[in-house]
KEBADO-865409 format. One record per residue (C-alpha): x, y, z; residue in three letters. Coordinates in nm, 2 decimals. Layout:
residues N
X, Y, Z, ALA $
...
This chain:
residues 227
4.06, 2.63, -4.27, UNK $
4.12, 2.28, -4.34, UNK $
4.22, 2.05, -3.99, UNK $
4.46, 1.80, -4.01, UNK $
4.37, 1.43, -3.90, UNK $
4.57, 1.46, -3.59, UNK $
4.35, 1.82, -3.51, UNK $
4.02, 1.62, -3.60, UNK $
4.11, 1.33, -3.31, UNK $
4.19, 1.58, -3.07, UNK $
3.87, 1.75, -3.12, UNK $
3.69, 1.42, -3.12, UNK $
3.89, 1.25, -2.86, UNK $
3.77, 1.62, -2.66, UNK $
3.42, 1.60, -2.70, UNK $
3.39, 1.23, -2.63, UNK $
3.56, 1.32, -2.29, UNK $
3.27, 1.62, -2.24, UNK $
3.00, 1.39, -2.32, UNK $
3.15, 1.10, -2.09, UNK $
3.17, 1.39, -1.79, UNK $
2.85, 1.50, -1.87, UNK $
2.66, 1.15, -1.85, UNK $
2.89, 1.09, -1.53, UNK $
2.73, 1.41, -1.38, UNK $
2.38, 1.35, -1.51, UNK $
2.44, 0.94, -1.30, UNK $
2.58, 1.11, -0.98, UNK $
2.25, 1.37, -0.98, UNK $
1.99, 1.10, -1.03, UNK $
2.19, 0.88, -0.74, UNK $
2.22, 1.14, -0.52, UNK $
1.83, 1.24, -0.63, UNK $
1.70, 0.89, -0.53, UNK $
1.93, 0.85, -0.24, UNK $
1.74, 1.18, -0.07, UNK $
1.39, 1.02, -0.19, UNK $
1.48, 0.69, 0.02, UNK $
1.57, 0.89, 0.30, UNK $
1.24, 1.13, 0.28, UNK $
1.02, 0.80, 0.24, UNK $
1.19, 0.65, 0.55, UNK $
1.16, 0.94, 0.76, UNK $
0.77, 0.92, 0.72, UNK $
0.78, 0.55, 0.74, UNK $
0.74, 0.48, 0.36, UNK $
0.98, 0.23, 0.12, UNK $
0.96, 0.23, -0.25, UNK $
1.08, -0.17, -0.30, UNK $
1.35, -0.17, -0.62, UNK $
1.15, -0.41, -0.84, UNK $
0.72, -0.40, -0.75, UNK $
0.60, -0.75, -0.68, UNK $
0.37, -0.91, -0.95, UNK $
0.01, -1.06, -0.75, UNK $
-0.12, -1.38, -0.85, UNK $
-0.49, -1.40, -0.89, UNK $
-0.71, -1.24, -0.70, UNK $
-1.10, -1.36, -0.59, UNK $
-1.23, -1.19, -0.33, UNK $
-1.57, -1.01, -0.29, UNK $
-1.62, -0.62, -0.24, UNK $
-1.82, -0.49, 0.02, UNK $
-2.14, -0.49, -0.27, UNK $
-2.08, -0.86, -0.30, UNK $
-1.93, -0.82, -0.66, UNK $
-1.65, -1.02, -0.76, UNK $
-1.30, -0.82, -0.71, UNK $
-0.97, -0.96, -0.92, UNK $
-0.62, -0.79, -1.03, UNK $
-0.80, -0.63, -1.30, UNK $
-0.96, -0.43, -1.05, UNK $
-0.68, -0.25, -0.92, UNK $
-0.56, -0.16, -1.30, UNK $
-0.51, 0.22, -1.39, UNK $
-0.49, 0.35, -1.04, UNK $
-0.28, 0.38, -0.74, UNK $
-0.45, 0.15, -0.43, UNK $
-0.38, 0.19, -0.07, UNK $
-0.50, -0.15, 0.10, UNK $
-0.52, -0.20, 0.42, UNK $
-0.55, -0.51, 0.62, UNK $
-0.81, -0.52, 0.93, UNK $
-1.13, -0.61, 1.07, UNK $
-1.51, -0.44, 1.16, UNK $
-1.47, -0.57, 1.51, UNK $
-1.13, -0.39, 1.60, UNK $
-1.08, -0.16, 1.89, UNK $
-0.83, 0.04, 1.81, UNK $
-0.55, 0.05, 1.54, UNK $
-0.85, -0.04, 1.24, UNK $
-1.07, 0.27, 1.37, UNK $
-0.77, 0.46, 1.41, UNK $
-0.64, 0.40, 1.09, UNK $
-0.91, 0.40, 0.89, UNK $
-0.98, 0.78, 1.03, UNK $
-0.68, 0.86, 0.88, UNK $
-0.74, 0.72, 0.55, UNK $
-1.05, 0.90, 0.55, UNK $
-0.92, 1.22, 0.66, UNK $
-0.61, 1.18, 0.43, UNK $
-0.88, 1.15, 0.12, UNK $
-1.10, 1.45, 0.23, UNK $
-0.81, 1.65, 0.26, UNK $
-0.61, 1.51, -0.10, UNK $
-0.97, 1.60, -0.25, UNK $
-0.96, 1.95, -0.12, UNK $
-0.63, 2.08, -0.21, UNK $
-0.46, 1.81, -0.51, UNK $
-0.54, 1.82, -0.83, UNK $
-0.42, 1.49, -0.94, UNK $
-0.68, 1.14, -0.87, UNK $
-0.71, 1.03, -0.55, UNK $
-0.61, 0.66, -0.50, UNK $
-0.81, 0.38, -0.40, UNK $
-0.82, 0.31, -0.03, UNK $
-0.92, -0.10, 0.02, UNK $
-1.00, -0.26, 0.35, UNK $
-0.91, -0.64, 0.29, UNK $
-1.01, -0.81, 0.61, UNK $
-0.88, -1.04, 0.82, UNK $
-1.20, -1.18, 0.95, UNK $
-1.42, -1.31, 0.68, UNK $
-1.64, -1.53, 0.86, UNK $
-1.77, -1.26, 1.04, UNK $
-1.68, -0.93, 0.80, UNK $
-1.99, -1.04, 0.53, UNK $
-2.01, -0.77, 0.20, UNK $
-2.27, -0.62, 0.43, UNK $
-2.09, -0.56, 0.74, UNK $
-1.77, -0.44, 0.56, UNK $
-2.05, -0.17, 0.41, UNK $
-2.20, -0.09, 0.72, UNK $
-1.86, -0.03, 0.86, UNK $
-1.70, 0.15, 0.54, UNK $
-2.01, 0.36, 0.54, UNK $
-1.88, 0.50, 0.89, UNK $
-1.54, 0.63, 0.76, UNK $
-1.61, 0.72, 0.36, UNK $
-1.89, 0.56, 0.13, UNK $
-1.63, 0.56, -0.13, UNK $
-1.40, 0.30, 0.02, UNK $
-1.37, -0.02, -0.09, UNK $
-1.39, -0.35, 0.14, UNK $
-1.28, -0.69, 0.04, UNK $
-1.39, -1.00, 0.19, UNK $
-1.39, -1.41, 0.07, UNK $
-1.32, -1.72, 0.16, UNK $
-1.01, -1.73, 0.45, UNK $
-0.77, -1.91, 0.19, UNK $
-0.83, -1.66, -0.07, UNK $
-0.75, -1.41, 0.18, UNK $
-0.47, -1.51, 0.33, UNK $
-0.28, -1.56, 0.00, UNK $
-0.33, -1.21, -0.11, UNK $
-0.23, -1.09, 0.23, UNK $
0.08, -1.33, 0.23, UNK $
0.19, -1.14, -0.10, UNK $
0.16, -0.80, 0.05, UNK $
0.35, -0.92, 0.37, UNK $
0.09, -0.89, 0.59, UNK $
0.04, -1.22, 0.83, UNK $
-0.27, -1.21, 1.05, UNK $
-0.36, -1.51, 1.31, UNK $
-0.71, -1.65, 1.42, UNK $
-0.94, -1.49, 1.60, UNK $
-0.88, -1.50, 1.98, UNK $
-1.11, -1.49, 2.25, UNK $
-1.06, -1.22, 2.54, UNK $
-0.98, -1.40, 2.86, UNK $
-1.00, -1.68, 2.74, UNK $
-0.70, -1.98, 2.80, UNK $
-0.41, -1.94, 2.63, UNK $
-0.51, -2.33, 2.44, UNK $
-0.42, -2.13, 2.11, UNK $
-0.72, -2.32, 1.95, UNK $
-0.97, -2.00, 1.99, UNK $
-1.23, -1.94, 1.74, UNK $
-1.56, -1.75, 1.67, UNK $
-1.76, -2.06, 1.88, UNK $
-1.58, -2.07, 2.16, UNK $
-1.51, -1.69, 2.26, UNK $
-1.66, -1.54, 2.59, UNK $
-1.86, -1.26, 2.41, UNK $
-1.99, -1.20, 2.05, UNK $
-1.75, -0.90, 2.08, UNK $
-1.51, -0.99, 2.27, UNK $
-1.17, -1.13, 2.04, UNK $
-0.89, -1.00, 1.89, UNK $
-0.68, -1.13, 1.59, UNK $
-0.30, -1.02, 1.56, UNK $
-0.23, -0.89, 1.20, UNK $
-0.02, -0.64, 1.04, UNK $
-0.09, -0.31, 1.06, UNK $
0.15, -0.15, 0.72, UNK $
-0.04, -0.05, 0.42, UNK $
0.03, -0.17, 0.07, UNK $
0.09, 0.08, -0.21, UNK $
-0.03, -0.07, -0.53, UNK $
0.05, 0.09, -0.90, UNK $
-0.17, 0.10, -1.15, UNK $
-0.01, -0.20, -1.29, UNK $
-0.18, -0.39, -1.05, UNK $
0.18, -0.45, -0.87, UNK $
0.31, -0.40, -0.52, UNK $
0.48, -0.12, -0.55, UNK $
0.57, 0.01, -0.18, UNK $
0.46, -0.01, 0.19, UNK $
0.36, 0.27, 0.45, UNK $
0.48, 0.17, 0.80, UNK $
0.24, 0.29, 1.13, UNK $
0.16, 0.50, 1.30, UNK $
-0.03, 0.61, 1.00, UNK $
-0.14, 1.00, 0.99, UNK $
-0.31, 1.18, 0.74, UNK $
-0.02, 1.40, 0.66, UNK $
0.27, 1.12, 0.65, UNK $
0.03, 0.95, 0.38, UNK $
-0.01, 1.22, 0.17, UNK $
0.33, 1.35, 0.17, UNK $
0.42, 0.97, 0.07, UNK $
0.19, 0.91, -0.19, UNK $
0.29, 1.24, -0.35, UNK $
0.66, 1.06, -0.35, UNK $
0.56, 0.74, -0.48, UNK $
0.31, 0.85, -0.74, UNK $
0.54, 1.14, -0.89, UNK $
C-alpha cells in the first residue's frame, strides 16, 4: 500500500516526537542519576568537582629520594594526603585509615588499588628518610613526598590545602616560631588541612574527601569516583 505525502509527514512528524521523548527521558535519568551520586558523595564527605583541575609542574622528592613530577601520577587514581612525621593525632589517625582502607580494598576488590601519597607539610624536618621510616609504620607501599618548602606549598595551594609554619608548644604567641626556636625537638605543631585529594589518572584534581576520614567512607567513595 502506497502512503500519501500527507500519511508520510504524519508518520515522520510521529517518530521525531518518540525520539525527542525518548532523549528527554534518557536527560531526566542521567540528571536524576548524578543528582543521587552528589548526594551519596556528600553524605560520606566526598565532592566530585564539575571540571578536574589541571596541576602545574610538580618537583618534589619521594620518600627514596627520587625525583617525583605529574608524570608520576599518570594511569592511576592517587589519594594524597597532606601531613607531617611529627603529628600527634589527625596524621596517625589518618594514615591508619589509609592503610586499613588499602588492606581491606586488596582483600575483597578486584579492580587496582590507588595510590595513597603523604606530601608533607614539614620538609625541613620530614627528609626522604624520615618520610620512609614513618611510611614504613603504616604500609611500605605508600608513597611520601618531600622538597623544597616553595615547591611544596604550590602543589598544596593547587589541591586547596593551606598549611602554616611550624609552631612551638608553649611557646609566645610572637607568630615568628620556627624549628630553632621551639621548647623541645618534639614539641610543635603546624595547622594544615586535613581533606584528601583524589587525583585521576590524568594527573588532574578530580575530587576531595572531607574528615573524619574512615576506612569504609573511603572506599565506598573511591568506588563512586572511579566507576
Amino acid at each position: 500500500m502506497q502512503l500519501s505525502p500527507s500519511t508520510k509527514l504524519g508518520l515522520i512528524a510521529f517518530l521525531l516526537v518518540d525520539i525527542a521523548l525518548a532523549v528527554i527521558l534518557v536527560s531526566l535519568f542521567m540528571v536524576r542519576a548524578e543528582r543521587e551520586l552528589q548526594t551519596e558523595l556528600r553524605e560520606i564527605g566526598a565532592t566530585i568537582y564539575e571540571e578536574p583541575f589541571e596541576l602545574s609542574n610538580i618537583n618534589l622528592l619521594d620518600q627514596n629520594g627520587n625525583r617525583f613530577s605529574n608524570e608520576a601520577f599518570l594511569g592511576n587514581w592517587n589519594l594524597v594526603f597532606f601531613g607531617f612525621t611529627s603529628c600527634p593525632d589527625i596524621c596517625p589517625l589518618t594514615m591508619a585509615e589509609l592503610d586499613r582502607f588499602a588492606t581491606n580494598w586488596l582483600e575483597s576488590n578486584s579492580g587496582a588499588l590507588p595510590r595513597i601519597i603523604l606530601a608533607t607539610v614539614d620538609p625541613e624536618t620530614d627528609t626522604p628518610q624520615k618520610m620512609n621510616e614513618y611510611l614504613s609504620d603504616f604500609n611500605p607501599d605508600f608513597i611520601g613526598l618531600t622538597g623544597e618548602r616553595n615547591a611544596l606549598a604550590v602543589f598544596a595551594d593547587e589541591l586547596f590545602v593551606a598549611f602554616g609554619e611550624p609552631a612551638a608548644v608553649g611557646a609566645q604567641p610572637s607568630g615568628h616560631n620556627t624549628h630553632n626556636n621551639r621548647l623541645n625537638p618534639g614539641d610543635f605543631v603546624i595547622d594544615h588541612s586535613s581533606h584528601i585529594s583524589v587525583i585521576d589518572p590524568d594527573g588532574n584534581l578530580f575530587a576531595v574527601l572531607r574528615p573524619p576520614h574512615r576506612a569504609r567512607d573511603i572506599a565506598e567513595a573511591f568506588t563512586l569516583i572511579a566507576n
